[in-house]
ROLO-67187 format. One record per atom (N, C-alpha, C): x negated, y negated, z negated. Coordinates in steps of 0.1 Angstrom, whole numbers, plus 5000, padded with zeros to 4 digits. Atoms other than C-alpha are relative to their C-alpha. Layout:
N
XYZ/...
! end
This chain:
149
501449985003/181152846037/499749974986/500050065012/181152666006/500250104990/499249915013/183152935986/498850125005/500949975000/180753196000/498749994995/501150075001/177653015987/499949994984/499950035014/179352975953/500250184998/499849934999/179953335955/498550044998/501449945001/176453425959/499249944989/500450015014/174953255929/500550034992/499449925012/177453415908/499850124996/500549834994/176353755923/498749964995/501350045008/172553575912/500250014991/500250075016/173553425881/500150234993/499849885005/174853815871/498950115001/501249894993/171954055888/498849904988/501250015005/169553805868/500550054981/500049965006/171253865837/500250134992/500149865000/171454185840/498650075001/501349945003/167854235845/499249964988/500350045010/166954045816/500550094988/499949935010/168854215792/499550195003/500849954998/167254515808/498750014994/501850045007/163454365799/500450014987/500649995015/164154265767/500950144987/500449845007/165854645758/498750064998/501449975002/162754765767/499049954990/500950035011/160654545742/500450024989/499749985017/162954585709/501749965006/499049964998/166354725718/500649974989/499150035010/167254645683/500349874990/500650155011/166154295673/500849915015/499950094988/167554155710/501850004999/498250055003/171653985705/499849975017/499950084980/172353955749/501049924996/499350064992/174353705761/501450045002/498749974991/178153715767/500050015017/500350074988/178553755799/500649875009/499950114994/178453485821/499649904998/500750145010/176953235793/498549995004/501550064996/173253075800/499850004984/500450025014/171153105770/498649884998/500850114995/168952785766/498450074990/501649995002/165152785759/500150014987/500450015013/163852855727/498550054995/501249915007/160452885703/500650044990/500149975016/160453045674/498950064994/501250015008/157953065648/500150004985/500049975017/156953105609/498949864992/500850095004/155352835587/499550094990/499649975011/154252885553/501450024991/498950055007/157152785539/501650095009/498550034991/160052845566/499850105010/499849944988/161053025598/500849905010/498850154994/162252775624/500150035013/499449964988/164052845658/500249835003/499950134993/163552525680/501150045014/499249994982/166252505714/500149915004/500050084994/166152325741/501749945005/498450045000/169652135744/500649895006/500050134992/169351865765/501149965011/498750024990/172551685778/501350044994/499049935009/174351875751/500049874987/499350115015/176351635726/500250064989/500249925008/176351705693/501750084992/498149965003/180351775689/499750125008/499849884997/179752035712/499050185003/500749845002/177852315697/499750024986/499649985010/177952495667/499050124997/500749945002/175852695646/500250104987/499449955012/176952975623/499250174998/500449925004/176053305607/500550074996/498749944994/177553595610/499150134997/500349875006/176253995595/498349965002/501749995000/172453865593/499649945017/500150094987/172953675628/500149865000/499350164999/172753315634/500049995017/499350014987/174353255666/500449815004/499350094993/174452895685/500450005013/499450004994/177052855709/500749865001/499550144997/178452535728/500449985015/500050004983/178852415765/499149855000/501050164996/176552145783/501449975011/498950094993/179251935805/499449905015/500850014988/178251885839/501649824998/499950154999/178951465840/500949895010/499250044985/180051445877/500649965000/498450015001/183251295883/500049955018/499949954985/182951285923/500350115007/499249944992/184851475946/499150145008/500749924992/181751645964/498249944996/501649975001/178151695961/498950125008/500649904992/175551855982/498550014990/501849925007/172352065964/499650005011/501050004987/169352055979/499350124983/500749885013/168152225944/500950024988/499049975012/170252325912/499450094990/500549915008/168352425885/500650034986/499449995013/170352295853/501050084999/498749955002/172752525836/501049904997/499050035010/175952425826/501250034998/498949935005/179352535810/499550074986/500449985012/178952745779/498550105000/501949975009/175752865763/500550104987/499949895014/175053155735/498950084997/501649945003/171653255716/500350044990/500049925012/171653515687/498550034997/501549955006/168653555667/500350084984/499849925010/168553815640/499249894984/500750115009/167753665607/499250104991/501149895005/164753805585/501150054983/498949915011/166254065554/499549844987/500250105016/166753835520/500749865006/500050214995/167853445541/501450064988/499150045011/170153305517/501149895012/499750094991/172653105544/500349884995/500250125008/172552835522/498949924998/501550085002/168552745528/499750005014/500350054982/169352665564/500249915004/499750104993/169252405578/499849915013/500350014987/169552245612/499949805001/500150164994/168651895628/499950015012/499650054981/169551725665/499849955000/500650134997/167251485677/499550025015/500650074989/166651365714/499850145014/500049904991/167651715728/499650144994/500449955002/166051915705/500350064989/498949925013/168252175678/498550094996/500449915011/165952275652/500050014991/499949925011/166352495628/499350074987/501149985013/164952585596/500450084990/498949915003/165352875578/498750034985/501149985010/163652855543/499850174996/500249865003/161853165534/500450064980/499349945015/163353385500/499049994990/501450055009/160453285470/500450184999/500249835006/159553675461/500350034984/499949965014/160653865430/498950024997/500949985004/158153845410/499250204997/500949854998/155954215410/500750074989/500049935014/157354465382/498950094998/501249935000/154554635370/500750104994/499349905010/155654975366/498750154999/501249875006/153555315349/500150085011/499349844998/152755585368/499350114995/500649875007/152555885351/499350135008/501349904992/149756145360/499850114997/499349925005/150656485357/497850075003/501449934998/147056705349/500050134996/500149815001/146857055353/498950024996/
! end
């Protein structure tokens, strides 16, 4: 019964990610990086300051050896595993909500990042990121000429 049981949340875990990358084709098919499959992708805000762009994730339980944060054709991609702790022989759920094994979030990065004005911090569960914004070329003021019939 047991193997059955683990069987059917794998049959879940897949049908939900499958509908998901579904939804979020439909809102912007070309700004949305899915999921390997099989990987859990953990929580995230993201937002713009003045200054920055910052991708907060939720990472709780995850050590800092094991996850990694890199950048890759205008992608920054963290990927890691959370480590289920257990070390007993058996366990019975009554509920099971935490993921764990490996993890994988792609976020497209805005045109201009310099990957050298990133920077990330890990405190108390919480991987965020900071993605300073490109100071603007200054304006060229250029003529335009006005053709008069």
């Amino acid at each position: 019964m047991f193997k059955e049981a683990e069987d059917l949340f794998e049959e879940l875990k897949k049908l939900h990610l499958q509908a998901e990358r579904h939804f979020f084709s439909l809102l912007a098919p070309s700004k949305v990086h899915p999921t390997a499959q099989g990987k859990w992708q953990p929580l995230a805000d993201v937002y713009v300051t003045n200054e920055a762009w910052v991708i907060k994730l939720e990472l709780a339980g995850v050590q800092k050896g094991d996850f990694s944060v890199t950048v890759d054709k205008e992608v920054l991609t963290v990927k890691g595993t959370r480590k289920d702790e257990f070390e007993g022989t058996w366990r019975t759920y009554h509920q099971a909500e935490i993921n764990y094994n490996e993890f994988e979030r792609g976020f497209p990065l805005p045109k201009g990042t310099d990957a050298g004005d990133i920077k990330a911090l890990y405190k108390d569960g919480l991987l965020v990121i900071t993605i300073k914004k490109p100071s603007a070329p200054p304006a060229e003021q250029k003529k335009v000429t006005i053709k008069i019939t």
